[in-house]
RODRENKE-449634 format. One record per residue: residue number from 0; residue in three letters; x, y, z of N, C-alpha, C in turn. Coordinates in steps of 0.1 Angstrom, whole numbers, plus 2048, in hexadecimal, padded with zeros to 3 digits. Layout:
# RODRENKE-449634
   pos   code    nX    nY    nZ   caX   caY   caZ    cX    cY    cZ
   NUM    ala     X     Y     Z     X     Y     Z     X     Y     Z
...
//
This chain:
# RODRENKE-449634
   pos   code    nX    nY    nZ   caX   caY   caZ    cX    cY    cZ
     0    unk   2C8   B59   DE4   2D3   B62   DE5   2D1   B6E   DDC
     1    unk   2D3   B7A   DDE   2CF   B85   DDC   2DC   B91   DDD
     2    unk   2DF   B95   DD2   2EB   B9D   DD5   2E5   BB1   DD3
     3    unk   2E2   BB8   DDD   2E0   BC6   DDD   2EC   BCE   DDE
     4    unk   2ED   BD8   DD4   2F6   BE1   DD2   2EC   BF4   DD9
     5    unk   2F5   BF6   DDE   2F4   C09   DE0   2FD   C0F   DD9
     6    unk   2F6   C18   DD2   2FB   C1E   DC6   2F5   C31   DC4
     7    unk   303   C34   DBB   2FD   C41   DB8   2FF   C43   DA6
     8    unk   2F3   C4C   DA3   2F2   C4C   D90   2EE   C5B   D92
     9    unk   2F3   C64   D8A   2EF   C6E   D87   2ED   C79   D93
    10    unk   2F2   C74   D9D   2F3   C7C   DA8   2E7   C76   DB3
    11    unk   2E5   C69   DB0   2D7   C62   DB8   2DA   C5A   DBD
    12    unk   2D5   C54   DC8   2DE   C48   DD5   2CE   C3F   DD2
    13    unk   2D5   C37   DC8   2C7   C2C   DC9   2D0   C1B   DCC
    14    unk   2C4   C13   DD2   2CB   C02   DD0   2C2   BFE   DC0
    15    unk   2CA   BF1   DC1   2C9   BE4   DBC   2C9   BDD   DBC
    16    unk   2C7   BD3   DB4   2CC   BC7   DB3   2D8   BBD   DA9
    17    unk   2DE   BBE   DAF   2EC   BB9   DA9   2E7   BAE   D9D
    18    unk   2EA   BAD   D90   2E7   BA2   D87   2F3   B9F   D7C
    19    unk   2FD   B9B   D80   307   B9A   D77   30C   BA7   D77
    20    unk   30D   BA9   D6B   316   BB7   D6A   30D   BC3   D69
    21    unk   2FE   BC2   D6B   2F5   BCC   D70   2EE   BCC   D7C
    22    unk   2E7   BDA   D7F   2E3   BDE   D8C   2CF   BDC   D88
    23    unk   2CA   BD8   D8A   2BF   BDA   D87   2B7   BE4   D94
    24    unk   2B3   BEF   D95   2AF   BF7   D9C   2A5   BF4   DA3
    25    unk   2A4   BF9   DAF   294   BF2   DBC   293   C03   DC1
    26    unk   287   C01   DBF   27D   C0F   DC9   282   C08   DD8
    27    unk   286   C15   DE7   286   C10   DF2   28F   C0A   DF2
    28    unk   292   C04   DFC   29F   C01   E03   29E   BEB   E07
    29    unk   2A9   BE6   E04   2A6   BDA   E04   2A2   BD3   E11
    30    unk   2A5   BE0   E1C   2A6   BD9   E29   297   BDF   E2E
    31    unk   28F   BE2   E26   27D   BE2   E28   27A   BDB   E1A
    32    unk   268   BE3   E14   264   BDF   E0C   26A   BE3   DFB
    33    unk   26A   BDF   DF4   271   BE5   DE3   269   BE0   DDC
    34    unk   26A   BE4   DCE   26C   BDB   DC3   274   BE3   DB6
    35    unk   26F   BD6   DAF   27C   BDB   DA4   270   BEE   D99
    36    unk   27E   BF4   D93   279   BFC   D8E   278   BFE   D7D
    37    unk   27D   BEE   D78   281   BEB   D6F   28A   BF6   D67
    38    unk   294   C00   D72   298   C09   D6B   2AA   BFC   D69
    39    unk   2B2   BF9   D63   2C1   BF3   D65   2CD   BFD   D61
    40    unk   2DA   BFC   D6A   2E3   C02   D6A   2F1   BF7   D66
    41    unk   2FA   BFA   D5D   302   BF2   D5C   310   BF4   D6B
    42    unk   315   BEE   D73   31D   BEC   D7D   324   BF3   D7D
    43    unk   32C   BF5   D74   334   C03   D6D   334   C0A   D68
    44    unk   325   C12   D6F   324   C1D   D66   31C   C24   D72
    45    unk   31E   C1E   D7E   318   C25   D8F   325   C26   D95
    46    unk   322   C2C   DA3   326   C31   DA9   329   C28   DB6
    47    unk   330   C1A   DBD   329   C13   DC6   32B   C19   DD1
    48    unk   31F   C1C   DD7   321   C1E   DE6   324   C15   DF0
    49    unk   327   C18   DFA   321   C0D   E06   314   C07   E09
    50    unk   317   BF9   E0A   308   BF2   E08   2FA   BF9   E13
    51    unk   300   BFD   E1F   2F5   C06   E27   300   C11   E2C
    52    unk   2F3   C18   E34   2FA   C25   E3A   2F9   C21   E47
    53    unk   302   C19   E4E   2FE   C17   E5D   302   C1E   E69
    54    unk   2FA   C20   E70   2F9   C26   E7E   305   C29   E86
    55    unk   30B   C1A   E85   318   C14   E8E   31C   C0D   E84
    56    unk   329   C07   E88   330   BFF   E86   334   BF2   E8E
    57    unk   331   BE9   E94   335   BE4   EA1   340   BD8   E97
    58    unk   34E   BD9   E9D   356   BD2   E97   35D   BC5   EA5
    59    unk   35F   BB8   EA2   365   BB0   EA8   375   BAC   EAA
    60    unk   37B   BAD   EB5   388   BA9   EB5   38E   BA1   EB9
    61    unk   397   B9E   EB3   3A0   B8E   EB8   391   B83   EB7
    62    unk   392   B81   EA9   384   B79   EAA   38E   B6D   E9F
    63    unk   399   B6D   E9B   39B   B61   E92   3AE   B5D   E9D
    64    unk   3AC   B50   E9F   3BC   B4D   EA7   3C4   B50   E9F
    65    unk   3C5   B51   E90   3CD   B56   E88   3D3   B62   E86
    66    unk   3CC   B6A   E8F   3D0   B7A   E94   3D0   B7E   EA3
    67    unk   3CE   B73   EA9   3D2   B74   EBD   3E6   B72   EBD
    68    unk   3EE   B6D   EB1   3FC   B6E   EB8   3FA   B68   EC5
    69    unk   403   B68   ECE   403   B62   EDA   3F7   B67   EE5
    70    unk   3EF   B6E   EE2   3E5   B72   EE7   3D8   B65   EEC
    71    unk   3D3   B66   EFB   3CB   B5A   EFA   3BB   B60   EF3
    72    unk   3B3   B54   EEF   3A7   B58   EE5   39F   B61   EF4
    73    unk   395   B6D   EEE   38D   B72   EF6   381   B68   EFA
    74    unk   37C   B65   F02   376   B5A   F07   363   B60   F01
    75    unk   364   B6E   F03   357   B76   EFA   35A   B78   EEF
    76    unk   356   B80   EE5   352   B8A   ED9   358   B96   EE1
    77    unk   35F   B99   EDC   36A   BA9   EDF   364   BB2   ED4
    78    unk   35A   BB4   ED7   355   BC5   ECD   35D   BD4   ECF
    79    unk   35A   BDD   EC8   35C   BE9   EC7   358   BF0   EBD
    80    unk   356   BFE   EBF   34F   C03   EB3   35A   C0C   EAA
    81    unk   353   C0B   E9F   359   C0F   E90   34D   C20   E90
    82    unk   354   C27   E91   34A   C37   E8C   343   C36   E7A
    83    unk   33C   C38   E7B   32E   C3A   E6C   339   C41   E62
    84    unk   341   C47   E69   347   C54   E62   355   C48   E5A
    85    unk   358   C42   E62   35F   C3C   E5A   359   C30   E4E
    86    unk   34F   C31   E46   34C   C2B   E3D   34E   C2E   E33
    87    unk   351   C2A   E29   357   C29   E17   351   C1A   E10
    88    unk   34F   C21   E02   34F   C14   DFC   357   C11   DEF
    89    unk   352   C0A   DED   35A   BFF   DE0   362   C0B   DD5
    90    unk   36E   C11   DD4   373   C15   DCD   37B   C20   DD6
    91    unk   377   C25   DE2   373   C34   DE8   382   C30   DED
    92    unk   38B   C3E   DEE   399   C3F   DF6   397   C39   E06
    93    unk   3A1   C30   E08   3A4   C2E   E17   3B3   C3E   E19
    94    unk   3AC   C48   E21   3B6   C4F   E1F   3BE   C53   E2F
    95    unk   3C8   C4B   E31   3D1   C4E   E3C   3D4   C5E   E41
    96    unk   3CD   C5F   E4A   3D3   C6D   E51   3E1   C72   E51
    97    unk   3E0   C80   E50   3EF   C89   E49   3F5   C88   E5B
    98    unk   3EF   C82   E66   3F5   C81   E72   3FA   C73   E75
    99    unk   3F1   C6A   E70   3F7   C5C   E6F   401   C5E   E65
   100    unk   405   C63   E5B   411   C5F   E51   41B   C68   E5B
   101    unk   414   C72   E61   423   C7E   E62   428   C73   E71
   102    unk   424   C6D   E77   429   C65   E83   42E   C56   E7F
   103    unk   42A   C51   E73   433   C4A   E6F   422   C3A   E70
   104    unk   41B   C3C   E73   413   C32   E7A   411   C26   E6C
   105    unk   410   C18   E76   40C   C0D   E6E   402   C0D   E67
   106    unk   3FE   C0B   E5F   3EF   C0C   E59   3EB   BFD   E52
   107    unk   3E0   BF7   E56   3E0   BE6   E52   3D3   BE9   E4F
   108    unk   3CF   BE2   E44   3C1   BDD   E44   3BA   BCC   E48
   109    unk   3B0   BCF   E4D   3AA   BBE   E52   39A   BBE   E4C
   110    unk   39F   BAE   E44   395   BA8   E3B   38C   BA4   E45
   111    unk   37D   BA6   E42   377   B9E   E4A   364   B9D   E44
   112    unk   360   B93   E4A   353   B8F   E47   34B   B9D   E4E
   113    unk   341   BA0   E48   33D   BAF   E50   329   BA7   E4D
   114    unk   323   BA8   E56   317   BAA   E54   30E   BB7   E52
   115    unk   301   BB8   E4E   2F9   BC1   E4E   2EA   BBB   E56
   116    unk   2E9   BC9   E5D   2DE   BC2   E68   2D2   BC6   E5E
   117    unk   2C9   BBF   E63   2BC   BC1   E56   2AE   BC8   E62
   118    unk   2B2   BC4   E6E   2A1   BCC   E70   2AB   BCB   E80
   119    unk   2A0   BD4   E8B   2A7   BDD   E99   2A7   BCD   E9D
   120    unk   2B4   BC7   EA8   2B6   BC1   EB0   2BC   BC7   EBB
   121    unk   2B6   BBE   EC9   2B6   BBA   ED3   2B8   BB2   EDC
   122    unk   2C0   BA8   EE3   2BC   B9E   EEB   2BC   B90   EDD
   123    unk   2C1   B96   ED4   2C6   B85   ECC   2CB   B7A   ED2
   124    unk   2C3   B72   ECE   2CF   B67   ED5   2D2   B5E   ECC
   125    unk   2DE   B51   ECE   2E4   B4B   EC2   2D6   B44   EB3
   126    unk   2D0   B42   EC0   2C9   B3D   EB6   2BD   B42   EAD
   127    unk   2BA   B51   EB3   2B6   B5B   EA6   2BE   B62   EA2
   128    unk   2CB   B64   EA4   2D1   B6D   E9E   2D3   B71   E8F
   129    unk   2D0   B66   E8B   2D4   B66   E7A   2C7   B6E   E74
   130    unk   2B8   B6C   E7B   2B0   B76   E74   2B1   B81   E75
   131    unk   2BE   B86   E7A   2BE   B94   E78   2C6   B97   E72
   132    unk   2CC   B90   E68   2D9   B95   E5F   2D2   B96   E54
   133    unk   2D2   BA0   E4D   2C9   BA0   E40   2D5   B9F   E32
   134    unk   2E5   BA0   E36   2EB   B9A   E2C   2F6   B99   E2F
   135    unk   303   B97   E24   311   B98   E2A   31B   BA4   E1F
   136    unk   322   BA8   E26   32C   BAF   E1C   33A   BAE   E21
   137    unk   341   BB6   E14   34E   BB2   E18   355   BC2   E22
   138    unk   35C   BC1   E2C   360   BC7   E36   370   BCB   E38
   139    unk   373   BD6   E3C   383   BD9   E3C   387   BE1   E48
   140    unk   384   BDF   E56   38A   BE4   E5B   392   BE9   E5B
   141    unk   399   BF5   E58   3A8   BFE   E58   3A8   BFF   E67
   142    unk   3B9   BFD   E65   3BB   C00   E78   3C8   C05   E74
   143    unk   3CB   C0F   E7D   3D7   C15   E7E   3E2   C12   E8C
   144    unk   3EA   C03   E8D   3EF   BFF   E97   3F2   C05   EA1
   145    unk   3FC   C10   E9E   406   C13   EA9   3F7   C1D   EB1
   146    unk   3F1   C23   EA8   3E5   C25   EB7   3DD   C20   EBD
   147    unk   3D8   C0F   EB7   3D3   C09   EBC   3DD   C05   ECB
   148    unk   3EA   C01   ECA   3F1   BFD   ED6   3F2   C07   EDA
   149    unk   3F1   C14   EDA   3F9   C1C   EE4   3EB   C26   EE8
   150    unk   3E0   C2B   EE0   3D4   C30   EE8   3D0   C2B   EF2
   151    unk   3CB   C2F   EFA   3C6   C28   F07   3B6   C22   EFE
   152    unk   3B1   C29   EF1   3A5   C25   EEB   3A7   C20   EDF
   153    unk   39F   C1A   ED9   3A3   C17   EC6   39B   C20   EBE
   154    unk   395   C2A   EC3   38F   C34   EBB   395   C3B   EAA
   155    unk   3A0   C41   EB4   3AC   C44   EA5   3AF   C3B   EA0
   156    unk   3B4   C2D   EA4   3B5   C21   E9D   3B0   C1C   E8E
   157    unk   39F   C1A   E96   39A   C17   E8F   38A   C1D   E85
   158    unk   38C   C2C   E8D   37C   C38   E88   386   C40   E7C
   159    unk   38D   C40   E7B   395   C4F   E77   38B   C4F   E65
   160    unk   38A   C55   E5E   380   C59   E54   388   C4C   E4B
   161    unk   37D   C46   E43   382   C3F   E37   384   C2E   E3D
   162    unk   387   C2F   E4D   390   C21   E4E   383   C14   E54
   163    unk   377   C12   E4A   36B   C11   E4D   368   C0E   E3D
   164    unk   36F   C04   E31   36A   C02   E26   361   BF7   E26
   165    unk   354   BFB   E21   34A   BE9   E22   341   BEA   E11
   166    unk   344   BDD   E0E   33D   BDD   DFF   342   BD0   DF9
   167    unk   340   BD2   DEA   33C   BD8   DE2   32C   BDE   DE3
   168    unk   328   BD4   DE9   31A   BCE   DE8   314   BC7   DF5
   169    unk   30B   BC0   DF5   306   BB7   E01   2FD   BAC   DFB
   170    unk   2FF   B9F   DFE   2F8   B8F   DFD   2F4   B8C   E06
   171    unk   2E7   B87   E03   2DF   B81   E0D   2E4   B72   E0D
   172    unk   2E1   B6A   E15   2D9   B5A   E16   2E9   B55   E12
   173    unk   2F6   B58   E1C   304   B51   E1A   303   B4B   E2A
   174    unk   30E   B3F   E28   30B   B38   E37   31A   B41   E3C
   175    unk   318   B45   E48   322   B4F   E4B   32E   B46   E53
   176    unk   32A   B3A   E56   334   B35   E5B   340   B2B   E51
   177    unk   33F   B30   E45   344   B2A   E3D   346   B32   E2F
   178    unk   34E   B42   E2D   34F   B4B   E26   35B   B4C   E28
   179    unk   365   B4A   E1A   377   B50   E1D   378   B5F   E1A
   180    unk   37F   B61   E24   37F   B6D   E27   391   B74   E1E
   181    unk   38F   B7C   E15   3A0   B7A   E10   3A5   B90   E0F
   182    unk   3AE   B8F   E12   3B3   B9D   E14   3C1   B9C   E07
   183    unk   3C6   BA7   DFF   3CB   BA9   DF4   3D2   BB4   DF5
   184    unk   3DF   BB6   DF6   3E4   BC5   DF3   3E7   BC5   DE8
   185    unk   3E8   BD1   DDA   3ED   BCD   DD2   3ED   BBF   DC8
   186    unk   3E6   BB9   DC9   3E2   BAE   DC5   3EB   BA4   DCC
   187    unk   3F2   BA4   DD6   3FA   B9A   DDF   3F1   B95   DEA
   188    unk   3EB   B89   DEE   3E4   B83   DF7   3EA   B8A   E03
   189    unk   3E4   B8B   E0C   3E8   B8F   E18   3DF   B85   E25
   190    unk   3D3   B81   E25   3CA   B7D   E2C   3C5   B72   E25
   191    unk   3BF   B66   E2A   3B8   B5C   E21   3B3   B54   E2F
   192    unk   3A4   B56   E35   3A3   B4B   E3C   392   B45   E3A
   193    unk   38D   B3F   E3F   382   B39   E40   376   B40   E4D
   194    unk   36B   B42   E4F   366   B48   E5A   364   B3F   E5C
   195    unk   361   B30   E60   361   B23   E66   36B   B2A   E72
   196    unk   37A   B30   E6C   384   B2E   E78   37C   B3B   E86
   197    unk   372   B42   E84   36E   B4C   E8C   36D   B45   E99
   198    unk   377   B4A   EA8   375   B45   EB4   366   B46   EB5
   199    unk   35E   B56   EB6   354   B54   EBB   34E   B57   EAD
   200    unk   33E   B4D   EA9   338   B4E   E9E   330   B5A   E9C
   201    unk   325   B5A   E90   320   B67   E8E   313   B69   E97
   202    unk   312   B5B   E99   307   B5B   EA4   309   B63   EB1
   203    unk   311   B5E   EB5   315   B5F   EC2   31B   B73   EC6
   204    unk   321   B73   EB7   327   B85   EBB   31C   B8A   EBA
   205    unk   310   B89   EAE   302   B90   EB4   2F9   B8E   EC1
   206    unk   2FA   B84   EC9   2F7   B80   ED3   2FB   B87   EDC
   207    unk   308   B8B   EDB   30C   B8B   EE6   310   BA0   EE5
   208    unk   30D   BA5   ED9   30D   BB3   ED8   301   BBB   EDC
   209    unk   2F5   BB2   ED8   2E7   BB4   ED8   2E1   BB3   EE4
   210    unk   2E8   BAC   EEC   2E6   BAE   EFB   2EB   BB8   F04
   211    unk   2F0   BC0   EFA   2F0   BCE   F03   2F1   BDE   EF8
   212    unk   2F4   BDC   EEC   2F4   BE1   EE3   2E3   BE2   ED8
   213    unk   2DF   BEB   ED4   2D3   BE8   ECA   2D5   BEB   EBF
   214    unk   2D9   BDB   EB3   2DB   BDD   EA7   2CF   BE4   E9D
   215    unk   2D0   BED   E99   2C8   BF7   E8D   2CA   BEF   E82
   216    unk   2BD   BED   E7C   2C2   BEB   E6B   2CA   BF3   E64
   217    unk   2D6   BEE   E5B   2E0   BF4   E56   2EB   BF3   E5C
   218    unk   2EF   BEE   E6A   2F5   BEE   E72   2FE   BE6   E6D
   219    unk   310   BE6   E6C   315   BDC   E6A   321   BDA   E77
   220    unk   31D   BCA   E72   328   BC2   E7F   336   BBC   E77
   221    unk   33E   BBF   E7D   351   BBB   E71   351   BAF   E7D
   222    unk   354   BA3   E78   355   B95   E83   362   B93   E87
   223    unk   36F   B9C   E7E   37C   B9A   E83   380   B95   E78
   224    unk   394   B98   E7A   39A   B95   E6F   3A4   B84   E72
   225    unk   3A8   B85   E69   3B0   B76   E6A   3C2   B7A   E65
   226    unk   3C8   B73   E6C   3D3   B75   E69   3DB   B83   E6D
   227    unk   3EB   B85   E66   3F0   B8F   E68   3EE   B97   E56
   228    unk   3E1   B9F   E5A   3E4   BAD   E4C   3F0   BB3   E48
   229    unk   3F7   BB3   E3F   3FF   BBC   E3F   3FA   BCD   E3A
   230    unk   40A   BD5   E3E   405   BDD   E3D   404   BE9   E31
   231    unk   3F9   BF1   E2D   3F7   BF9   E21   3FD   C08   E21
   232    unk   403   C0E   E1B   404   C1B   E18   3FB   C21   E0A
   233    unk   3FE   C30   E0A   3FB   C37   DFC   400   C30   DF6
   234    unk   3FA   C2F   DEB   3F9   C2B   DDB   3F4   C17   DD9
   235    unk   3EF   C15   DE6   3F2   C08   DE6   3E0   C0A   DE1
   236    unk   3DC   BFB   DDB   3CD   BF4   DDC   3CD   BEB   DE6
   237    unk   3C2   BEA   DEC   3BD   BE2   DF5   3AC   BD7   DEF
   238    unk   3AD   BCA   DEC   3A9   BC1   DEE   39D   BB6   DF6
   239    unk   38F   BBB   DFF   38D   BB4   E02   381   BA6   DFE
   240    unk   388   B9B   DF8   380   B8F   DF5   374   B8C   DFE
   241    unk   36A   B89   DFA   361   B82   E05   35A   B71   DF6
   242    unk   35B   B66   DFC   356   B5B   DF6   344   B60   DF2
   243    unk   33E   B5E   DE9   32E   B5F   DEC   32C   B73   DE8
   244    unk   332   B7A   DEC   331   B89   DEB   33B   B8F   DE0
   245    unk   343   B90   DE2   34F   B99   DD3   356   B9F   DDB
   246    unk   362   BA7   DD7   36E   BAA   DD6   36B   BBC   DDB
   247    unk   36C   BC2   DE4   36F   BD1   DE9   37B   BD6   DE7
   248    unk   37D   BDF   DDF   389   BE7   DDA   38C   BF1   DDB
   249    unk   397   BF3   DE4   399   C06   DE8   3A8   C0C   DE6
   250    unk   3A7   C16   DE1   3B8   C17   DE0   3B9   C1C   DEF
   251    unk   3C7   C21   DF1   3CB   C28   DFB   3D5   C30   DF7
   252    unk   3CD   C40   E03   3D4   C4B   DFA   3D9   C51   E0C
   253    unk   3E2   C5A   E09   3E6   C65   E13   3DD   C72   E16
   254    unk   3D9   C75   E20   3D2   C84   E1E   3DA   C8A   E1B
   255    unk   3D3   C98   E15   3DA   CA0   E0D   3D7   CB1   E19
//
């Protein structure tokens, strides 16, 4: 198990390697060849980025019965895509649009297991699927309700800038069907489930994306949230736990 951090020092976007409360720096990128530069950074004293810069986003829905309400389970993997543009990391404002606040709109965040793809897939199937996850991080879908139900699309929903937080960091070598997944407003639990409870597994959503979709390395997959999120405004912090990975922290602010 292997914990990589993306990071910026001095105005430079280098990785790591996560070691306690330091970063120990790698030439190259973890998702090719590296090594170390024996250069070390103390944790708080960088910048954390997002663990990759991905392509896409392909995010899963209604993937836990604890968030179907009377809804029956989708009998597939219900994907949809998350825009690049909406990515942030570990500290970065989730910042609600000055048109979502002026309409009054719900604004929830959803905890969830998020993979990182490690090399191009195609035509996965359950039972290669796993070599192509080269780690796991923690994931926040932002969704903005009242457009999810009422767009004919979830674009605004779920692309709008910011509402796309993944971090701190990324771990390799966690068994994904067995990672609690925990969401936090304010330091009040809001979410707390197990990915054991995932209808369809991590196998099976890359299986079943990759057969028509072409995952890029860097590519991340969100597997779905659990439960009912409540919901965040300005001034609030947002929380997401992952078991095996660490804790993603974002406030939430208003545009200005």
């Amino acid at each position: 198990m292997t914990t990589f951090a993306r990071f910026e020092t001095m105005g430079d976007t280098k990785y790591g390697i996560v070691e306690g409360d330091n970063i120990s720096e790698i030439s190259g990128s973890p998702l090719g060849s590296y090594s170390r530069t024996g250069n070390s950074h103390p944790v708080s004293g960088v910048r954390l980025l997002p663990p990759v810069s991905p392509s896409k986003i392909v995010a899963i829905g209604l993937n836990y019965r604890s968030h179907l309400g009377d809804k029956p389970g989708p009998k597939v993997p219900e994907p949809f895509l998350k825009a690049s543009t909406a990515v942030i990391g570990n500290g970065d404002n989730i910042v609600i649009p000055k048109v979502a606040i002026d309409e009054g709109v719900k604004i929830q965040p959803e905890a969830e297991l998020a993979l990182v793809i490690g090399k191009e897939c195609k035509g996965a199937t359950e039972s290669t699927a796993l070599d192509y996850v080269f780690a796991y991080t923690c994931g926040n879908d932002v969704s903005a309700r009242d457009w999810q139900n009422n767009d004919l699309q979830w674009t605004r929903a779920k692309s709008s800038d910011t509402f796309g937080p993944v971090g701190p960091w990324m771990t390799t070598d966690l068994d994904p069907t067995n990672i609690q997944v925990v969401c936090r407003v304010n330091g009040e639990e809001k979410q707390n489930q197990n990915t054991s409870d995932l209808l369809h597994p991590v196998t099976r959503i890359i299986e079943y994306v990759s057969s028509v979709i072409t995952l890029n390395a860097g590519d991340v997959i969100m597997t779905g949230t659990p439960g009912t999120p409540g919901d965040i405004h300005p001034g609030d912090i947002v929380e997401i736990e992952l078991s095996g990975v660490g804790i993603l922290k974002n406030p939430v602010v208003a545009e200005s």
